[in-house]
N, CA, C and O atoms as CSV, one atom per row, in Angstrom:
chain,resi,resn,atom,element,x,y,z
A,1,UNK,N,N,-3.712,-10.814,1.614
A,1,UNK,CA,C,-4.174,-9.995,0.517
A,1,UNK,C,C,-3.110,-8.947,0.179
A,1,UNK,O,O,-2.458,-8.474,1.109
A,2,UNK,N,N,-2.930,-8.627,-0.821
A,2,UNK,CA,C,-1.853,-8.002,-1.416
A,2,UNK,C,C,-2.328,-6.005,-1.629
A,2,UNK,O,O,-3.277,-5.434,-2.165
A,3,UNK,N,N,-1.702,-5.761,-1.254
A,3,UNK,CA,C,-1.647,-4.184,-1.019
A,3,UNK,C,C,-0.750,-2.701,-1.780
A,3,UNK,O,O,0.386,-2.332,-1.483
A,4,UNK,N,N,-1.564,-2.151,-2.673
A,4,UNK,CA,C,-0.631,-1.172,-3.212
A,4,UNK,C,C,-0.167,-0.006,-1.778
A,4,UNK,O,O,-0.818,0.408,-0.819
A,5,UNK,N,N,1.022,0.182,-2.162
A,5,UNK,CA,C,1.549,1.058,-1.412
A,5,UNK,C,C,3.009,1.596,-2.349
A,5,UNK,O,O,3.776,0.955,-3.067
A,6,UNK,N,N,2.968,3.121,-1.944
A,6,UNK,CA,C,4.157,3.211,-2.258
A,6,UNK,C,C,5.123,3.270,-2.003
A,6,UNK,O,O,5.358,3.714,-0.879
A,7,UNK,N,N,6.314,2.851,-2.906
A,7,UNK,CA,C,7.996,2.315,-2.749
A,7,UNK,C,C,8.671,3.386,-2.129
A,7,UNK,O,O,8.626,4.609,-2.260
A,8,UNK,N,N,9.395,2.503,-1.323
A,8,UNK,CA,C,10.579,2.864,-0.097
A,8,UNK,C,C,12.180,2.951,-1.034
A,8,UNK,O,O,13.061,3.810,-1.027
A,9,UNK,N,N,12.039,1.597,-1.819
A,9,UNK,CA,C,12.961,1.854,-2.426
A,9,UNK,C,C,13.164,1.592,-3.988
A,9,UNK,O,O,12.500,0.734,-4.568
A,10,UNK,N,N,13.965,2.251,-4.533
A,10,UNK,CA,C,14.245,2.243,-6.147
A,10,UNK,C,C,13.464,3.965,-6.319
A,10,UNK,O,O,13.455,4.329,-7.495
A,11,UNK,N,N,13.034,4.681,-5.623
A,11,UNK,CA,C,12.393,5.999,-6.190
A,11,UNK,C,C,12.670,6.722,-6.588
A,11,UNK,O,O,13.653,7.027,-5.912
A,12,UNK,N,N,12.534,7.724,-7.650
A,12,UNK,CA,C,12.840,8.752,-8.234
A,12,UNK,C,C,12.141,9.806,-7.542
A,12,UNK,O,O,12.814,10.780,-7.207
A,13,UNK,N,N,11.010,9.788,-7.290
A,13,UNK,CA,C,10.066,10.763,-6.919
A,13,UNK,C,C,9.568,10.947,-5.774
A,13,UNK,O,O,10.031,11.684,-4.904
A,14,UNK,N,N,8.386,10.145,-5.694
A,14,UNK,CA,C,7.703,10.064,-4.547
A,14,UNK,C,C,7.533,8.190,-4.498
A,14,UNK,O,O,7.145,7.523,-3.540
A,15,UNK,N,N,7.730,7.966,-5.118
A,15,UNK,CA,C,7.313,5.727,-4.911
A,15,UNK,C,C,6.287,5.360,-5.622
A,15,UNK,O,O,5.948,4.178,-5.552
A,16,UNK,N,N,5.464,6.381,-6.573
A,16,UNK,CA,C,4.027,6.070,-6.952
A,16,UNK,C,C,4.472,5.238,-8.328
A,16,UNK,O,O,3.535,4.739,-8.953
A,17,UNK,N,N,5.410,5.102,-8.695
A,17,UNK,CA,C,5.665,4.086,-10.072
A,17,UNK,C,C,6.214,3.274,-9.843
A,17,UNK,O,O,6.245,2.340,-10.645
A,18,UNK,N,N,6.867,3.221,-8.732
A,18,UNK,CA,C,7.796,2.103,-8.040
A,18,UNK,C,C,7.005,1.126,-7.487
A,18,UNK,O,O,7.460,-0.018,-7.500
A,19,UNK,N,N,5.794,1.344,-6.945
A,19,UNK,CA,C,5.011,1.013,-5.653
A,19,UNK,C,C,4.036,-0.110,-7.091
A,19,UNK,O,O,3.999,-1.340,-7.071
A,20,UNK,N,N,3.514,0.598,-7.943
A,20,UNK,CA,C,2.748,0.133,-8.550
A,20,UNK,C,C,3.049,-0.948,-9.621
A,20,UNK,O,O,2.279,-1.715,-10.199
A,21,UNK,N,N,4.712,-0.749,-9.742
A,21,UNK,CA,C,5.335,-1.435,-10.576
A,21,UNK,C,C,5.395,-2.761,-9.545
A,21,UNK,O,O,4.988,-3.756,-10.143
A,22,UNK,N,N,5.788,-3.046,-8.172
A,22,UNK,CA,C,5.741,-3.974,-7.254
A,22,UNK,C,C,4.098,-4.804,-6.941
A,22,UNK,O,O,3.780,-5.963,-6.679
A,23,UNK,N,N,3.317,-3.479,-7.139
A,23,UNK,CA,C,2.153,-4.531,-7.042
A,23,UNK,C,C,1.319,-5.019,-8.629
A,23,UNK,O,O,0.135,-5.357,-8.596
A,24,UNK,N,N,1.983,-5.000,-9.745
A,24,UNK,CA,C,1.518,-5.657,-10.621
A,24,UNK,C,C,2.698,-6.639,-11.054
A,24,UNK,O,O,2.442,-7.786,-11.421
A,25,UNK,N,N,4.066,-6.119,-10.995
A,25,UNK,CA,C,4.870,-7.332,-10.873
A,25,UNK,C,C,5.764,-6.785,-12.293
A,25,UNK,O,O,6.470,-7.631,-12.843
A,26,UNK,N,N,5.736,-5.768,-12.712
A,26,UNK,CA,C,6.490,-5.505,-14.000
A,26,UNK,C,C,7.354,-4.492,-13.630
A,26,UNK,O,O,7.376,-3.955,-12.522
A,27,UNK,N,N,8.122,-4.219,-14.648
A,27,UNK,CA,C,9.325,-3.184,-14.619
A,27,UNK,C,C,9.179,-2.269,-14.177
A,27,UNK,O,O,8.105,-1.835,-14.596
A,28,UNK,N,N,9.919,-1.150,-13.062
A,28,UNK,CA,C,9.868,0.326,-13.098
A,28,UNK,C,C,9.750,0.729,-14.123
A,28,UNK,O,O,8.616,1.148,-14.354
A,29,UNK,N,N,10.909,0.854,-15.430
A,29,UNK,CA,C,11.105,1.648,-16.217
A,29,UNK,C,C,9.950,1.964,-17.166
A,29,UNK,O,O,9.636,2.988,-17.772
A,30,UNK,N,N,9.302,0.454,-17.074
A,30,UNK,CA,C,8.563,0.741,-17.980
A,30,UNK,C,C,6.987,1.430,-17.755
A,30,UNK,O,O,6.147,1.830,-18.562
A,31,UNK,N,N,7.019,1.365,-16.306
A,31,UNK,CA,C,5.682,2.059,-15.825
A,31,UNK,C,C,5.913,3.290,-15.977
A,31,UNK,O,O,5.116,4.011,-16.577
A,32,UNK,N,N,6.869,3.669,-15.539
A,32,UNK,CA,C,7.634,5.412,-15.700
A,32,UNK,C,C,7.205,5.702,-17.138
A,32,UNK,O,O,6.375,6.578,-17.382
A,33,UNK,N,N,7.812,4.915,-18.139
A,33,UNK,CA,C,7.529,5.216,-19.466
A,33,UNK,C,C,6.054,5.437,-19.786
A,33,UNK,O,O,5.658,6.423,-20.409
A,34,UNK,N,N,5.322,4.541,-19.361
A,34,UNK,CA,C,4.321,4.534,-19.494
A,34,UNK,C,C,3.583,5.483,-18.879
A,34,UNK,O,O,2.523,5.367,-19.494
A,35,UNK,N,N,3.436,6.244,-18.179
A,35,UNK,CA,C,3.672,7.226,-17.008
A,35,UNK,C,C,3.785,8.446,-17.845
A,35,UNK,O,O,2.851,9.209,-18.096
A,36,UNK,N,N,4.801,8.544,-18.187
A,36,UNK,CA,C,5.119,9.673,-19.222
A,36,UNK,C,C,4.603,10.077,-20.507
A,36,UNK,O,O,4.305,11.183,-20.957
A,37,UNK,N,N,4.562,8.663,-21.089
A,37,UNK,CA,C,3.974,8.785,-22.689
A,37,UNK,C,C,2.143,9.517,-22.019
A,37,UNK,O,O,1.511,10.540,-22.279
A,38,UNK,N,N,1.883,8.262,-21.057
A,38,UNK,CA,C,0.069,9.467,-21.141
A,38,UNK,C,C,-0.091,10.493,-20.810
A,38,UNK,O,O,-0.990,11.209,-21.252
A,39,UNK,N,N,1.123,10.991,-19.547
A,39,UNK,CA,C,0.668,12.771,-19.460
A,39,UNK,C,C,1.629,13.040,-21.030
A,39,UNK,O,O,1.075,14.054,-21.455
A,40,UNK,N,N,2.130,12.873,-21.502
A,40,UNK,CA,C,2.500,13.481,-23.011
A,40,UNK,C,C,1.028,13.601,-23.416
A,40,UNK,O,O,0.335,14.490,-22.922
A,41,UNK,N,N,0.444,12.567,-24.464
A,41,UNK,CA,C,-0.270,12.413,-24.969
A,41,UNK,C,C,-2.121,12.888,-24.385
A,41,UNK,O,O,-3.119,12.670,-25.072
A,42,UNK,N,N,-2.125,13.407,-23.290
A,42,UNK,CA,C,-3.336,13.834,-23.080
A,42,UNK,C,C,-3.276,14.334,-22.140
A,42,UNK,O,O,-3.636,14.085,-20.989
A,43,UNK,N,N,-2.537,15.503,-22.881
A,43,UNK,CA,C,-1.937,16.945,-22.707
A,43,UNK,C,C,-2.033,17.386,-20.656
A,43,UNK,O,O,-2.657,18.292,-20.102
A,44,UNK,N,N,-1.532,16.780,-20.319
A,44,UNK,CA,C,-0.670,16.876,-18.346
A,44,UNK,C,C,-1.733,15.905,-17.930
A,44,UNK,O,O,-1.162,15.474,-16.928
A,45,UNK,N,N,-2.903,15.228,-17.975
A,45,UNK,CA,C,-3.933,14.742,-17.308
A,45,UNK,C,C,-3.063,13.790,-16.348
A,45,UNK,O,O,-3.163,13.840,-15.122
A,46,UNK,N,N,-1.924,12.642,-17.248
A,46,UNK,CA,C,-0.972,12.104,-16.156
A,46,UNK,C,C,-0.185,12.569,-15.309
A,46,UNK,O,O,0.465,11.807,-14.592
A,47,UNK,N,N,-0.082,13.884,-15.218
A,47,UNK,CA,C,0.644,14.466,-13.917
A,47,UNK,C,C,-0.180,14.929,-12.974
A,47,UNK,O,O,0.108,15.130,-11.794
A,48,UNK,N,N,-1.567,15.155,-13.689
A,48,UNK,CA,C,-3.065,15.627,-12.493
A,48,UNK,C,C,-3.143,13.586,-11.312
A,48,UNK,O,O,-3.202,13.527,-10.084
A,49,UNK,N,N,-3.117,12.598,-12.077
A,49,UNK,CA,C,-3.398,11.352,-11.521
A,49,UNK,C,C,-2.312,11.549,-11.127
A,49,UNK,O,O,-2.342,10.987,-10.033
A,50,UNK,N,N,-0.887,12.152,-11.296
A,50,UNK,CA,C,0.321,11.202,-10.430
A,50,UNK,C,C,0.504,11.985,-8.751
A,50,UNK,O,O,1.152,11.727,-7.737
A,51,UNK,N,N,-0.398,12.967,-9.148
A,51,UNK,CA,C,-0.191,14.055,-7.727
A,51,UNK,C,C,-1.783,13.581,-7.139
A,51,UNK,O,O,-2.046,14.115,-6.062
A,52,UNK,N,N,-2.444,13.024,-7.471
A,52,UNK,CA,C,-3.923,11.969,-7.008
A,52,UNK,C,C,-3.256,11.027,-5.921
A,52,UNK,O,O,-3.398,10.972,-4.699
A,53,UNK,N,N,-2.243,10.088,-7.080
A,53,UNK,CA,C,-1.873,8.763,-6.194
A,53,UNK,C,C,-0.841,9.305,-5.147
A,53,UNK,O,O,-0.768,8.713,-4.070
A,54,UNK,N,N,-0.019,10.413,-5.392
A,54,UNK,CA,C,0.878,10.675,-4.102
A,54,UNK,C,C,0.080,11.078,-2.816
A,54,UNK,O,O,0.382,10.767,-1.664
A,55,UNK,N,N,-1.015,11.843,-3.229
A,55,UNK,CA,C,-1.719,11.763,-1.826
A,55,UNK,C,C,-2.957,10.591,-1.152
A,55,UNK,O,O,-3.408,10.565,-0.007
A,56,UNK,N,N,-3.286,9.668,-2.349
A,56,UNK,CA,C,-4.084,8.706,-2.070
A,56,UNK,C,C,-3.499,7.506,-1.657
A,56,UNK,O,O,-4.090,7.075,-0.667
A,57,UNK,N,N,-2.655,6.854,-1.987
A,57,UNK,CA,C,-1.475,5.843,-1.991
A,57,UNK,C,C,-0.504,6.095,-0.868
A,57,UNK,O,O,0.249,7.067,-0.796
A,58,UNK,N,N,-0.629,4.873,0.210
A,58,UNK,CA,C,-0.078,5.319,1.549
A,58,UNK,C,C,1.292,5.233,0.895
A,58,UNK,O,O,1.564,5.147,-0.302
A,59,UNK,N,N,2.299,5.287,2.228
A,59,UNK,CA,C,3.537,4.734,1.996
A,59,UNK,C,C,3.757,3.939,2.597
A,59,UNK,O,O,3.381,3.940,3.770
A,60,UNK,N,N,4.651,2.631,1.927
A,60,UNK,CA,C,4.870,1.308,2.163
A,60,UNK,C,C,5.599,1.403,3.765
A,60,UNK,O,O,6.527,2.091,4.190
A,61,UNK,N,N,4.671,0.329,4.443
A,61,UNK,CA,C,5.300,0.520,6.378
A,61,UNK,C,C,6.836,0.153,5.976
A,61,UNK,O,O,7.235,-0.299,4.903
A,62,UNK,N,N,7.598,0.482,7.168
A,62,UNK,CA,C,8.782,-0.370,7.533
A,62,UNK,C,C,9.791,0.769,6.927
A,62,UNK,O,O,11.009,0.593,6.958
């Protein structure tokens, strides 16, 4: 069974776009983007979820 966790490597931050970009199978950049445009657009709420998943979202073993 397949497991979100966050990225060890490729990170900018903390691994939480990296991690999630690995378990759906699409681009960093574009999760980042995507990432960005919604805390833009509804005004910080995506930076309230991205500090959610850094403490909910283990980090990837190894």
């Amino acid at each position: 069974m397949k497991k979100l966790y966050k990225a060890r490597r490729g990170v900018k931050f903390d691994g939480v776009c990296a991690g999630l970009a690995d378990y759906f199978g699409l681009d960093v950049t574009a999760v980042r983007l995507c990432w960005a445009l919604l805390t833009l657009f509804t005004g910080g709420s995506g930076l309230l979820a991205y500090l959610v998943c850094m403490i909910v979202i283990p980090r990837e073993p190894g």
